[in-house]
C-alpha positions as CSV (number, residue, x, y, z in Angstrom):
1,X,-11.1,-21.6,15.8
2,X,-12.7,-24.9,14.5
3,X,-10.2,-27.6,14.2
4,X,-10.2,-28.8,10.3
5,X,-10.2,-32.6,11.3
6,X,-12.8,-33.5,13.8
7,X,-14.5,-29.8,13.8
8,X,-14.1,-29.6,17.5
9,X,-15.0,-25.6,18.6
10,X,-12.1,-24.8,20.7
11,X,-7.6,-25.5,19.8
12,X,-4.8,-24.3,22.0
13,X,-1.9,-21.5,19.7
14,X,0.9,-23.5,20.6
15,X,3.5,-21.1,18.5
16,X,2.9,-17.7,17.1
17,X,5.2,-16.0,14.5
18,X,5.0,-12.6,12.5
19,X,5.0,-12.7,8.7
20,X,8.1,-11.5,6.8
21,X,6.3,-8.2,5.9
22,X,4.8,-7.6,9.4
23,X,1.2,-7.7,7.8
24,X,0.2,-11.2,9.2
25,X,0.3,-13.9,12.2
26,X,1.0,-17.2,11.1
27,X,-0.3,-19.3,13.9
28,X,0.5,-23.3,15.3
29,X,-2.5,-24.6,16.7
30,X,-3.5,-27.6,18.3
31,X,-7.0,-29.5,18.8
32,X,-7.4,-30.7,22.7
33,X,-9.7,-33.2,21.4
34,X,-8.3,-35.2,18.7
35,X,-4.4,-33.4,19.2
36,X,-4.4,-32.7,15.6
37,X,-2.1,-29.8,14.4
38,X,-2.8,-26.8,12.0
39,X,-1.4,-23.2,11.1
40,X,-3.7,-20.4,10.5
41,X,-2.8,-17.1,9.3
42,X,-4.7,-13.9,10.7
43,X,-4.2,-10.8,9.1
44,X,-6.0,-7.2,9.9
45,X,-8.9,-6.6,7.3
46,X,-8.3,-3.3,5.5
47,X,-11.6,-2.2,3.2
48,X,-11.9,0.4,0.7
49,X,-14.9,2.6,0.6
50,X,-15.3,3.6,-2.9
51,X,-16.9,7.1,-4.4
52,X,-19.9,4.8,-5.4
53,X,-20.3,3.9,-1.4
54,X,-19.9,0.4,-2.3
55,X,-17.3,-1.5,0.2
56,X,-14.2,-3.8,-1.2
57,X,-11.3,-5.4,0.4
58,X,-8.3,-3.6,0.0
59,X,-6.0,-4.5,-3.1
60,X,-2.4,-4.3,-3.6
61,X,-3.1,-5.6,-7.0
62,X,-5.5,-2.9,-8.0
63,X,-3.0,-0.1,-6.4
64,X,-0.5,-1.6,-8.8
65,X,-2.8,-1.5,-11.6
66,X,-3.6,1.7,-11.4
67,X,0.2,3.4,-11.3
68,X,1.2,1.0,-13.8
69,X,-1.1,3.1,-16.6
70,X,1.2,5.9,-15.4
71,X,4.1,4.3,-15.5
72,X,3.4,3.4,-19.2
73,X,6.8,3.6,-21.3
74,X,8.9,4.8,-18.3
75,X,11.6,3.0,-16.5
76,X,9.6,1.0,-14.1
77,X,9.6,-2.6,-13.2
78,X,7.0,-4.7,-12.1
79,X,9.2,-5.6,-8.6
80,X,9.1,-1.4,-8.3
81,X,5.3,-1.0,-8.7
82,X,5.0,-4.1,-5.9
83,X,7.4,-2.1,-3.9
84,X,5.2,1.2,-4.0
85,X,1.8,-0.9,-3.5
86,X,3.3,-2.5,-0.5
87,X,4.8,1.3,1.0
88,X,1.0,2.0,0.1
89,X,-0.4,-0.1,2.2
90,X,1.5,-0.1,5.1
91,X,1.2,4.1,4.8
92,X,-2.5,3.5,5.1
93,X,-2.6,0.6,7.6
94,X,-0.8,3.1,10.1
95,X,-3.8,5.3,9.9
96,X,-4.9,2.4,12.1
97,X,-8.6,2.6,10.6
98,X,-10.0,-0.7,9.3
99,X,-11.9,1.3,6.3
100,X,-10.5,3.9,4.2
101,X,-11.8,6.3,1.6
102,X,-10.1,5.9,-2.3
103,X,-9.2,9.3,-1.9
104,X,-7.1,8.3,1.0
105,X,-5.5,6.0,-0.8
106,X,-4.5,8.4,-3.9
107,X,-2.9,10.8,-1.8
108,X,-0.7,7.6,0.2
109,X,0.0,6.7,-3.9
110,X,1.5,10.3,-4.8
111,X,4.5,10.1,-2.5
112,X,6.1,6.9,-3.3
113,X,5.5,7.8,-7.0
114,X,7.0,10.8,-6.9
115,X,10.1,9.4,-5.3
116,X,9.6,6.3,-8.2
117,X,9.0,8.7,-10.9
118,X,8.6,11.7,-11.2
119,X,6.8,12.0,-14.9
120,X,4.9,8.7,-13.9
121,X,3.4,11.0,-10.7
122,X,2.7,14.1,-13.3
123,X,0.6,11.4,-15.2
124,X,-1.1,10.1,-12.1
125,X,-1.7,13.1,-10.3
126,X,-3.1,15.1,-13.6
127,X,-6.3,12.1,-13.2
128,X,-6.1,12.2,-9.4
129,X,-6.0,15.7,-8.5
130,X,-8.0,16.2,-12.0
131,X,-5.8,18.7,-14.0
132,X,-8.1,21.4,-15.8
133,X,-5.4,23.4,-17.5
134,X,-1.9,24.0,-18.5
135,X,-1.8,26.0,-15.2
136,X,-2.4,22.7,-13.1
137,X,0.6,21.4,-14.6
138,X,2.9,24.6,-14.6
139,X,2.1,24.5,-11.4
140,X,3.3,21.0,-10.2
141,X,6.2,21.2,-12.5
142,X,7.4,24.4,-10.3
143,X,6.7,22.5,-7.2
144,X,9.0,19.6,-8.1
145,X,11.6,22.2,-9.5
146,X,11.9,24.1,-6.6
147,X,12.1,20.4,-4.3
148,X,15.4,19.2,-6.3
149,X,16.9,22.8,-5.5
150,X,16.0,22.5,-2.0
151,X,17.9,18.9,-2.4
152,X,20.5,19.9,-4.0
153,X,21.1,22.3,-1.5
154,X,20.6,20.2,1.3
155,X,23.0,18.5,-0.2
156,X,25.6,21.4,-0.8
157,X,25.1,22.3,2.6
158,X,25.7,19.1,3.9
159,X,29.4,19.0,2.0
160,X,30.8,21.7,3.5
């Protein structure tokens, strides 16, 4: 690490602390040549290989962006769609690979949705999983009809 004041090739960590959300490494360094002091911040890149093949840095802004087209005229806030992005990325930065396919990152959005809202994820999953028919959607609607009774029973079952 070149030190920002006399651009000498070499500083000593003197202090090393995780970020609040566990995503970065705020480091204290110091210059054995001049003794000047500076922070860097490392973090693990995380790319996105897209259907096109072209490679971009991965984006909680564009995960939010997306889901909020879905989420269009239902209850949700901005501070929940930042809450799902980040759940997003952590889900896929646990798959421990430094470059992940979009697809990947569709199926990490579906969960967290769902839990969020459950017509937001009908909405996103009809473009994601690219709905054809009434079917496609008769067909999810039973799937999250049959989860709340298997809650609900959980639930039952758990009183007595």
């Amino acid at each position: 690490m070149h030190c920002p004041f006399c651009r000498h090739s070499d500083s000593r960590v003197i202090d090393s602390r995780t970020s609040d959300d566990g995503l970065s490494i705020r480091r204290r360094r110091q210059c054995p040549e001049c003794g000047g002091r500076f922070s860097t911040i490392e973090t693990a890149s995380l790319n996105v290989i897209k259907r096109s093949g072209v490679i971009e840095s991965f984006s909680r802004e564009k995960v939010m962006s997306g889901v909020r087209k879905a989420c269009q005229g239902r209850p949700v806030t901005e501070a929940d769609l930042a809450m799902l992005a980040q759940k997003v990325e952590e889900s896929v930065r646990q798959t421990g690979a430094s470059q992940i396919d979009t697809n990947e990152i569709g199926l990490a959005i579906l969960g967290p949705l769902r839990e969020l809202d459950e017509v937001a994820y009908l909405r996103f999953a009809s473009v994601y999983q690219a709905f054809d028919s009434l079917e496609d959607f008769e067909s999810s609607i039973a799937q999250l009809r049959a989860d709340h009774v298997d809650r609900l029973s959980g639930r039952a079952d758990a009183d007595q």
